[in-house]
Each structure stands twice: as C-alpha cells, then as structure tokens.
C-alpha positions in Angstrom: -7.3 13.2 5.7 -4.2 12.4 7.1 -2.6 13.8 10.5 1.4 14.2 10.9 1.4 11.6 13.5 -0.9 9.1 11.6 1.6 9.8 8.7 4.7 8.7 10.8 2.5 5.4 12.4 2.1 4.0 8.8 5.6 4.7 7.8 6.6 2.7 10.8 4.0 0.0 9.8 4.8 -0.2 6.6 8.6 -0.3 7.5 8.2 -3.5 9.2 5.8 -4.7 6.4 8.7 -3.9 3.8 10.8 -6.5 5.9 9.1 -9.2 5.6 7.8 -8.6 2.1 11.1 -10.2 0.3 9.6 -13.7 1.8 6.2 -13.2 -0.3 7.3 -11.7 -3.3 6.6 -15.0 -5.0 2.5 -14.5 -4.0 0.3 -13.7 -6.8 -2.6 -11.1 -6.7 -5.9 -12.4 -5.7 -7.9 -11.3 -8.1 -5.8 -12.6 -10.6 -3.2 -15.4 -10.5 -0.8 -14.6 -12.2 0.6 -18.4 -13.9 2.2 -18.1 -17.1 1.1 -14.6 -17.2 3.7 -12.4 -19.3 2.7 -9.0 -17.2 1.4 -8.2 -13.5 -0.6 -4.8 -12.6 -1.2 -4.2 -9.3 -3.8 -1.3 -8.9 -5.4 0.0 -5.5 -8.6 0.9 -6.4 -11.8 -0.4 -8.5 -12.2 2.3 -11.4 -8.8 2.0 -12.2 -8.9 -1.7 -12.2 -12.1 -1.9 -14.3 -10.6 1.0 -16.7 -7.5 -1.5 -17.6 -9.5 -4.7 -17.6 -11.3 -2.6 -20.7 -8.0 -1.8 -21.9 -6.6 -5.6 -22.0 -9.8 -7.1 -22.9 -9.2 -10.2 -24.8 -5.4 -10.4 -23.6 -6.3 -11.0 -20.4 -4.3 -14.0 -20.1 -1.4 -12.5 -20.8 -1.5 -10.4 -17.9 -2.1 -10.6 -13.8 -4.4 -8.5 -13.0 -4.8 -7.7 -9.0 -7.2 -4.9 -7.3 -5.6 -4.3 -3.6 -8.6 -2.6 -2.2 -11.3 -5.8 -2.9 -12.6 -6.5 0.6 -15.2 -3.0 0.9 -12.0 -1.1 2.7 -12.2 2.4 2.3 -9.6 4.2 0.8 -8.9 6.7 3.0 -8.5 3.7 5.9 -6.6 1.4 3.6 -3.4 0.3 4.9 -1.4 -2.1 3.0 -0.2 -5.5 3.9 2.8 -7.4 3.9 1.5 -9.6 0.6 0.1 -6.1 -0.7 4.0 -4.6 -0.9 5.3 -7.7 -2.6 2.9 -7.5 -5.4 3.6 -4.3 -5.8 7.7 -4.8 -5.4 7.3 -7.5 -8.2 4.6 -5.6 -10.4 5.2 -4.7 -14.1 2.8 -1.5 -14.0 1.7 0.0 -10.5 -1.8 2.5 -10.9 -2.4 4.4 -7.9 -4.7 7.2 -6.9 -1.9 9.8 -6.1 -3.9 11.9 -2.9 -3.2 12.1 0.7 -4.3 8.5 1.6 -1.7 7.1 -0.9 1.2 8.7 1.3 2.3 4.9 1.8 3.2 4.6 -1.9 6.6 6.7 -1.9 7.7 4.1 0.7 6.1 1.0 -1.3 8.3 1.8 -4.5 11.4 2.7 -2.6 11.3 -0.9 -1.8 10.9 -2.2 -5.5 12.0 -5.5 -6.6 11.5 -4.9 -10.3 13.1 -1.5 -10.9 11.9 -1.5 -14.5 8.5 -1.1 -13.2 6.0 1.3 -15.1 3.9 3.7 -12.3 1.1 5.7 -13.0 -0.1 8.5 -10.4 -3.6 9.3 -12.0 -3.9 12.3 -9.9 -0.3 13.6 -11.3 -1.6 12.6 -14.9 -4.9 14.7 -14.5 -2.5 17.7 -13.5 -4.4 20.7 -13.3 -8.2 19.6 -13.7 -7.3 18.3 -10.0 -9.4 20.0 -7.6 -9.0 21.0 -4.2 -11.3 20.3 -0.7 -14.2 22.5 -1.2 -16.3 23.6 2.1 -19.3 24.8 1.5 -22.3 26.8 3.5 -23.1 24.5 6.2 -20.8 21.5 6.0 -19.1 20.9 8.6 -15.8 20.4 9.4 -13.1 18.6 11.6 -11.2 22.4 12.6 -7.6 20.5 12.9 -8.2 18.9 9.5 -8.9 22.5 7.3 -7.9 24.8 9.1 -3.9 23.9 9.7 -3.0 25.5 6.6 -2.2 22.9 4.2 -3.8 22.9 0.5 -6.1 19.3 0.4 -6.9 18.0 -2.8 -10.0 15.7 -3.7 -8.9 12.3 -4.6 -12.2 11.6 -5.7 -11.5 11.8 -9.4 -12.9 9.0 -10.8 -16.5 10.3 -10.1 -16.1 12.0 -13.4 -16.5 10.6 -16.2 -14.4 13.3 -18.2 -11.2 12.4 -16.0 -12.6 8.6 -16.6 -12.0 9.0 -20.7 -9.0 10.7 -19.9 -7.2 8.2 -17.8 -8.4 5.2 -19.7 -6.7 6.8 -22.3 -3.4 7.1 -20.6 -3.2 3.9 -19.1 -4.0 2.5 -22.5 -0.6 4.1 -24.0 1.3 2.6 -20.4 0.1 -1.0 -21.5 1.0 -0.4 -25.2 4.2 0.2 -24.4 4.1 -2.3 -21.5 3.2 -5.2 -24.7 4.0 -3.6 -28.1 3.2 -6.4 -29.7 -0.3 -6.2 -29.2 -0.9 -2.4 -28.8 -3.2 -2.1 -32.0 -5.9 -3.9 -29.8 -5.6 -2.0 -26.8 -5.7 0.9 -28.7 -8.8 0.1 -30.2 -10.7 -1.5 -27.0 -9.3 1.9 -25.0 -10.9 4.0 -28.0 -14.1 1.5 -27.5 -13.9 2.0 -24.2 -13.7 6.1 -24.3 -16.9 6.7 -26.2 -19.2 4.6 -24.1 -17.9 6.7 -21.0 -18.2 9.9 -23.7 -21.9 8.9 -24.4 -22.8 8.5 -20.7 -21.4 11.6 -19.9 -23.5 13.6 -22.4 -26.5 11.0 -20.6 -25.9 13.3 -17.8 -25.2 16.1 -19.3 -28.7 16.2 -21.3 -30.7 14.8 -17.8 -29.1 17.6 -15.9 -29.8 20.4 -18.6 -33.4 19.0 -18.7 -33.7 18.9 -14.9 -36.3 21.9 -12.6 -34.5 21.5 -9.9 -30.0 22.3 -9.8 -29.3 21.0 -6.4 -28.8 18.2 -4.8 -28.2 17.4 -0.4 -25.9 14.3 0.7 -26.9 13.6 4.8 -23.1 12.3 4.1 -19.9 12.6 2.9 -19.7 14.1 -0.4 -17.2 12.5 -2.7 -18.7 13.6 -6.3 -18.0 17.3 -6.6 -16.1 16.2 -9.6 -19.0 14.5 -10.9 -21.4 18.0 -9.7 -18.9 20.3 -11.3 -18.8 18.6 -14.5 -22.8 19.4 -14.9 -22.9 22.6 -12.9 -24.8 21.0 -9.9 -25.2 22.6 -7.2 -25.0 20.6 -3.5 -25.3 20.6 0.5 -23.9 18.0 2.0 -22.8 17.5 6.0 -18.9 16.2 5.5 -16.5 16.8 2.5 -15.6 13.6 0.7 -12.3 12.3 3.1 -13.7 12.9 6.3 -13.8 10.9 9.1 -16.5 12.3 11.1 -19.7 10.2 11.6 -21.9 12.7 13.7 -23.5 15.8 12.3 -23.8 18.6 14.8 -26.9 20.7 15.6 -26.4 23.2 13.4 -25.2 21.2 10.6 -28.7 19.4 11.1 -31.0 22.5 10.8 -29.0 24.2 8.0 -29.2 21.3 5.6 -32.8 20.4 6.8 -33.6 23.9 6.6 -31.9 24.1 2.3 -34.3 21.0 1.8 -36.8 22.8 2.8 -36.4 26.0 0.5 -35.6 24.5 -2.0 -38.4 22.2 -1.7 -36.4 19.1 -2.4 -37.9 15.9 -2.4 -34.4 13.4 -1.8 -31.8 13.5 0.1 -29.0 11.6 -0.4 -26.2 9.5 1.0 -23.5 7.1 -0.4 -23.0 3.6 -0.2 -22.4 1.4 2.9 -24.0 4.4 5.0 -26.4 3.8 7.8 -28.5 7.0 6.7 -28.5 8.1 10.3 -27.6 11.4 9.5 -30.0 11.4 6.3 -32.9 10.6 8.4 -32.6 13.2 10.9 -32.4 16.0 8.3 -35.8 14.6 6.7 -36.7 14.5 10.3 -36.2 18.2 10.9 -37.6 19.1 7.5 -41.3 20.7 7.2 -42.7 18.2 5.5 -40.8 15.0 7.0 -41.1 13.2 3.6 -38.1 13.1 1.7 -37.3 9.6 -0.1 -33.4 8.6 0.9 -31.5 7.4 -2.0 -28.1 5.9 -2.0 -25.4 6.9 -4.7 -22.3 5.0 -5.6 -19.0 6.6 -5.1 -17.2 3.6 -5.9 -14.5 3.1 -3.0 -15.9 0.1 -1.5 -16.3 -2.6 -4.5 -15.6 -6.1 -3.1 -14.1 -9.0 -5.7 -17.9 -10.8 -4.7 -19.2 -7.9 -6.4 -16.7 -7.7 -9.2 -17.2 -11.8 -9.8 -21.2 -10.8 -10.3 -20.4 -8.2 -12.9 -20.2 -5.3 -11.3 -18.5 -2.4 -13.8 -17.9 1.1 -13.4 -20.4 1.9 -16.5 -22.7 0.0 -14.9 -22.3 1.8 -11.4 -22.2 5.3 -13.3 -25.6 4.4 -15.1 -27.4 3.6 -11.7 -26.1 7.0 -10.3 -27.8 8.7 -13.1 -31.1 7.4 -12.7 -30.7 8.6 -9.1 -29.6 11.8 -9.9 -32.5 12.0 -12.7 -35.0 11.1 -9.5 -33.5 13.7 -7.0 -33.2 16.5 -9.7 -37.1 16.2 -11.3 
C-alpha cells in the first residue's frame, strides 16, 4: 500500500534518480546484455518476464531481455534505481504491473529517451477481471490503510493462471508488432505457450472439484485470491496480500486458530521467504497443535540465481498445486 507522503518521498527520489539517468543510458540490463541485440524489454517483475521469454523463444538473441526485480525485493518495497530508469528510458517495450506500488512508473516514462517506446500496463490490459482488496472475517488490517476511503486493487494478478493465458497473449501481439518479421513464431510459441497454462489450470480445476475439504488458512499475507477465486476456494488468512504488517494481534490469532479448528484443517499455510512465526502460533492455539506448515509460491521474490537454475512460472504454478492438493484432501 502506499501512503500520500511515501508517494511524494519516491517522487522526490526518483526525481534525483531521473537526473543522473542520461549518464547510464548506455548500461545494458542484467539479466540480459543487450550486444547486437535488435530490441530491449525491460519488465519489473518475474511472471511477466518468464511469459515473454516463452513468447521470444528461439529469437532470443535478437532481443535484451532484463527483469528489474531479480535480487528477492518485494514488489510492494521496490524502488527503482538510477541504472533501473535508464533501461527503461532506452527500452523498446516496457511491461509493468500497473497497481499502487508501480506509482513510480508515470514519472519513469515522462522521462523517456526512446519516445517510440511500446508499454504495456497488464493491470489496464486485464480491465475489468481486476479485483479489488478483499477483507475478510478475521484478517486484520492496518485502519489508515482501508479505511481512508480509497478503492485498492490487488496487483496480484499473475496468481491466476486465466489472467496468465490472457496476458501472454497480449504481450505476444506487442512483440509481433515490435518484430514483424518474425511474428509467425511468436504467434505460435505464445499459442504453445497458452495451452500449457490452459491445461494446468483445468489441473486445478479438477484437484479442487475432487477435493473434501473448500478452504484453505494463510498465517500470512494472502496474495492468491485471484488464484482462490478462479476455483471457488474459500480462505482465512491474517494480512491481505500488500500489507506491511508482520505481527498478528490477539484476536487475529484465536479467530484463525479457532477456523482451523472447525473446520478441522490439517495445514496451514504461508508464502515464500516467511519466517512462519505467525503460522506457528495459530497451530499453537489450535486444539490439536498439529497442523503441517506448507509454504506456497506467490512469485514476487524470484532472484536471477533462481532464474539461471531453471526456475519457470509453470514450474512454480505446478508446485503450488501439489500443495494446494495436500491442504485441500
């Protein structure tokens, strides 16, 4: 979430980044040098990023691919560099996320070297299957952040795999027109590409439908309800997906130790790079003081290590299902 005055300390940041970016717009992404190169994409986050590498596939040496958020950041806390604004100035396509905690973009592109540049908002291209922040029974909130009268949305929209085949698709017609001359294969890898991600998706379709048990708890934030409403899943959880708090209050505790109880669930969950603190006192306060702690991948913090060992989004998506298949059963 962002706050007025956090809004105006970035701006101010990012104004004195913008300065000094003319002196780096020769530097070339990190995850990619560019060289000879006939197209750069910058992107901020990893779904995106894997999505077009799909997209390019054997091309990729005709492009320079980089990934901004590649060291774990979070994107919520991501604040953009000095190099990061002159590879976006320079870029040929720019793919962004389009929420709250891309309010340094506007800004970024004002500044644009290359004003033939191609940008894609994902969250403007998924128009209204966007959803709002959704607070429900027992999670608790930051009062300043929900209750000041301003419509949130959930940025986390590449948790479905729906909006996934959607997107790939309309980057795919960005970098057809972005290299005409070979559109025919990026056509074909995007199509490819879209019925692996449609055949997951009725994966979890079929292992939800299957499933006793409808619920699931996060002892966490909760970045999937995009992922919970595709299936009609229903969930607990102690934070919504952008917030910033890290301690669950008393209450929050004993509701959500109180649901797995009822419900007589056997998991509870929490997401990556998580100290399941919060996780462990809920199982803590439970009857039965055995729940199993699994960890689910929302995808925000993929490092270029991880990316250079074959880490894909598929691949991510099909280890959340066999979690979701074990807290579900």
């Amino acid at each position: 979430m962002r706050r007025i005055n956090v809004r105006i300390r970035k701006l101010s940041v990012l104004l004195c980044m913008l300065f000094c970016s003319a002196a780096l717009t020769g530097c070339q992404g990190s995850t990619n040098e560019k060289g000879t190169a006939a197209y750069s994409i910058v992107c901020t986050t990893f779904p995106q990023y894997d999505w077009l590498r799909e997209i390019i596939g054997a091309q990729e040496e005709r492009f320079s691919l980089t990934l901004l958020l590649d060291k774990g950041g979070d994107l919520h806390s991501y604040q953009p560099t000095a190099e990061n604004i002159a590879r976006i100035s320079s870029a040929d396509l720019f793919v962004y996320v389009g929420g709250e905690s891309d309010a340094w973009v506007e800004d970024a592109l004002s500044g644009a070297v290359n004003k033939d540049m191609r940008v894609v908002n994902l969250m403007d291209a998924l128009g209204d299957n966007v959803r709002e922040e959704e607070l429900v029974e027992g999670m608790q909130c930051a009062v300043e952040e929900h209750e000041s009268g301003e419509l949130e949305y959930d940025e986390h929209i590449w948790l479905s795999l729906k909006n996934a085949a959607y997107l790939t698709s309309v980057l795919s017609e960005t970098v057809q027109e972005l290299d005409a001359e070979n559109a025919q294969d990026y056509a074909a890898n995007a199509a490819a590409y879209i019925s692996a991600l449609e055949a997951l998706d009725q994966e979890y379709a079929d292992a939800v439908a299957k499933s006793e048990t409808k619920t699931i708890l996060f002892g966490d934030r909760f970045p999937f309800r995009y992922l919970t409403e595709d299936y009609g899943i229903n969930y607990y959880a102690a934070f919504v997906g952008c917030s910033t708090e890290t301690d669950a209050s008393f209450e929050t505790i004993t509701f959500l130790s109180g649901k797995a109880d009822e419900l007589g669930l056997h998991t509870i969950l929490a997401i990556e790079g998580s100290d399941q603190k919060i996780a462990k006192i809920i199982r803590e306060n439970t009857h039965d003081k055995n729940q199993q702690i699994q960890t689910v991948n929302s995808l925000q913090s993929v490092t270029a290590k991880e990316i250079a060992n074959g880490v894909t989004y598929l691949g991510v998506m099909r280890e959340n299902l066999e979690i979701l298949k074990s807290a579900l059963r």
